[in-house]
C-alpha positions as YAML, in Angstrom:
chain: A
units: angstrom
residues:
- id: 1
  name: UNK
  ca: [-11.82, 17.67, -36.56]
- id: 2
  name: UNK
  ca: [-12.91, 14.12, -35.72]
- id: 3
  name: UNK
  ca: [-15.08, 15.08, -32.73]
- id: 4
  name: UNK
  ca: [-12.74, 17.23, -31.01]
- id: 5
  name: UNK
  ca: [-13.53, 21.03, -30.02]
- id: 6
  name: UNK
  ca: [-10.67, 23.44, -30.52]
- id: 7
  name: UNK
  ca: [-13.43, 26.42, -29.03]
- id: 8
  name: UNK
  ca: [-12.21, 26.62, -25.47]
- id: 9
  name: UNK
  ca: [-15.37, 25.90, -23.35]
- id: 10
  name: UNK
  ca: [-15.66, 26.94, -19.83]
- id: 11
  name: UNK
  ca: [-17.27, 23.59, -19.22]
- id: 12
  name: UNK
  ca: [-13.98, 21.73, -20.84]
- id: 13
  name: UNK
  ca: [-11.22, 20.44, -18.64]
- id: 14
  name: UNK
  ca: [-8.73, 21.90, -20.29]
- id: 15
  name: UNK
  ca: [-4.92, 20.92, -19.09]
- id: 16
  name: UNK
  ca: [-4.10, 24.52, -17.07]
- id: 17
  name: UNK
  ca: [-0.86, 25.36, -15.54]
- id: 18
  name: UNK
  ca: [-0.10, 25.18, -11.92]
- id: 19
  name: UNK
  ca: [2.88, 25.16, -9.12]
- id: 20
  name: UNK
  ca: [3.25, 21.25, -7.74]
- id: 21
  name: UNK
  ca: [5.56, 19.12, -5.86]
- id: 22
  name: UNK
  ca: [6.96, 16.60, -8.66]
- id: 23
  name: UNK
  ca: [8.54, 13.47, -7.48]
- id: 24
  name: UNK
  ca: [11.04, 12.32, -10.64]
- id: 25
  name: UNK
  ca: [14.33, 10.68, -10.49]
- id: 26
  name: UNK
  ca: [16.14, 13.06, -12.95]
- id: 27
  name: UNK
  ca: [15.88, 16.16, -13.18]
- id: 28
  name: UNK
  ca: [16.14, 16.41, -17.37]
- id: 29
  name: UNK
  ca: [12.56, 14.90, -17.37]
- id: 30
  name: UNK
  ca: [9.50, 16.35, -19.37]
- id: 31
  name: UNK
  ca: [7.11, 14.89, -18.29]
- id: 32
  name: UNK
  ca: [6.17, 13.22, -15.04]
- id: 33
  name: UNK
  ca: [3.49, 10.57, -14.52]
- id: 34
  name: UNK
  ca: [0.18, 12.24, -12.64]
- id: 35
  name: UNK
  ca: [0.42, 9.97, -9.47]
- id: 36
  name: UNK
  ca: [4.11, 11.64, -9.27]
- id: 37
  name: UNK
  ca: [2.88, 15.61, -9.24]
- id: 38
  name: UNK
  ca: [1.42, 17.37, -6.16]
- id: 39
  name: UNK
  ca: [-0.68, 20.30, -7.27]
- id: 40
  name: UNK
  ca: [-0.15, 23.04, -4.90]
- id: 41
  name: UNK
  ca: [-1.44, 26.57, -4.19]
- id: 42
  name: UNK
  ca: [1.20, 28.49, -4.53]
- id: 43
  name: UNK
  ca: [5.57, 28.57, -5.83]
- id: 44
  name: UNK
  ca: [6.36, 29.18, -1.74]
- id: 45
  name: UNK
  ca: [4.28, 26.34, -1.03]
- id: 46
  name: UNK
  ca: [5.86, 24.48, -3.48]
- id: 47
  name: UNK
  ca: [9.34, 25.21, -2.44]
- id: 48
  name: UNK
  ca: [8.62, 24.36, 1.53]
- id: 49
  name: UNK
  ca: [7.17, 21.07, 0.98]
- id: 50
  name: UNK
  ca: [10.16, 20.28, -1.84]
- id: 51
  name: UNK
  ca: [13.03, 17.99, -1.01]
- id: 52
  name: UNK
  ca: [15.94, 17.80, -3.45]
- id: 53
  name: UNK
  ca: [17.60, 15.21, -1.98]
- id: 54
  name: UNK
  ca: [14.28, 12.96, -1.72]
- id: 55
  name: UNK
  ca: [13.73, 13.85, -5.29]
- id: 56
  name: UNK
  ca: [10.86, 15.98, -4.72]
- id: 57
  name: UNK
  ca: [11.29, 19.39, -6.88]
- id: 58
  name: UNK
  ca: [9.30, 22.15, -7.00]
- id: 59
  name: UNK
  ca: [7.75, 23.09, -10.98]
- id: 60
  name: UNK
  ca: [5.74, 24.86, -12.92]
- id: 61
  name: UNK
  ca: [3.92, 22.17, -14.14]
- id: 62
  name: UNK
  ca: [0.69, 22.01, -17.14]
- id: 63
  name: UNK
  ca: [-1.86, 19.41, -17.58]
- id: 64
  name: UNK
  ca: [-3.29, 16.37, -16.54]
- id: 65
  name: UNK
  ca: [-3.37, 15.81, -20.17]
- id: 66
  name: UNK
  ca: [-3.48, 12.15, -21.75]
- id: 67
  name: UNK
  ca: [-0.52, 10.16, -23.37]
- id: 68
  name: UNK
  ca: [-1.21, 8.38, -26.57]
- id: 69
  name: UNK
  ca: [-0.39, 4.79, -24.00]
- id: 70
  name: UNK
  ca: [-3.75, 5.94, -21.62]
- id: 71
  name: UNK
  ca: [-1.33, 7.45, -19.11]
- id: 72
  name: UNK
  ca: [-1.97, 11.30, -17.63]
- id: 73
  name: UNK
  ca: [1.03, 13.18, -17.28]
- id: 74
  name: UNK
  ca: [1.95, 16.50, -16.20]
- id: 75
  name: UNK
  ca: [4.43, 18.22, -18.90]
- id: 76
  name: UNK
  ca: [7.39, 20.51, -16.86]
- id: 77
  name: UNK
  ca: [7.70, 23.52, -17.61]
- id: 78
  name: UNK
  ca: [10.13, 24.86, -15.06]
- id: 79
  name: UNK
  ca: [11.83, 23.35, -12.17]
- id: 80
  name: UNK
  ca: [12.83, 25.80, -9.41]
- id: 81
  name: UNK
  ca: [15.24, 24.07, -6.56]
- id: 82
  name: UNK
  ca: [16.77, 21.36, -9.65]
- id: 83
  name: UNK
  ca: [20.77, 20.82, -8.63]
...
C-alpha cells in the first residue's frame, strides 16, 4: 500500500487515545489543532484543570495524527464538562 504498514508495530507511533485539556471555541468541534490539546494523566485530572468558561473542556481525545494541510490534530471523541 504505497509504503505504508497497516501491521501495528510496537516501534510505530501510532495515534492512541488519551484524557486532555482541549482549548476550542465551540464546543461542536472535531477536531482541535495539537498546540490546542493538553494530554493529561487521567479524566479527574482533566476535569480539575478544565475551565468552561475559558473554553478549556475536558475530552477524550485520539491522535496526534496528520491532516492532509501538514497540520496535527487531535480528533474528539467525547467532551465531558461541554454546556
Amino acid at each position: 500500500m504505497r509504503g505504508y504498514s497497516l501491521d501495528p508495530h510496537p516501534s510505530a507511533n501510532a495515534a492512541k487515545e488519551a484524557f486532555a485539556v482541549v482549548m476550542i471555541p465551540r464546543v461542536n468541534r472535531g477536531r482541535v489543532p495539537a498546540n490546542n490539546v493538553e494530554i493529561v494523566s487521567d479524566l479527574q485530572v482533566a476535569m480539575d484543570q478544565s475551565s468552561p468558561d475559558n473554553h478549556r473542556y475536558a475530552a477524550k481525545v485520539v491522535g496526534p495524527a496528520r491532516s492532509s494541510e501538514g497540520v496535527f490534530l487531535y480528533y474528539i471523541l467525547e467532551l465531558y464538562n461541554a454546556k
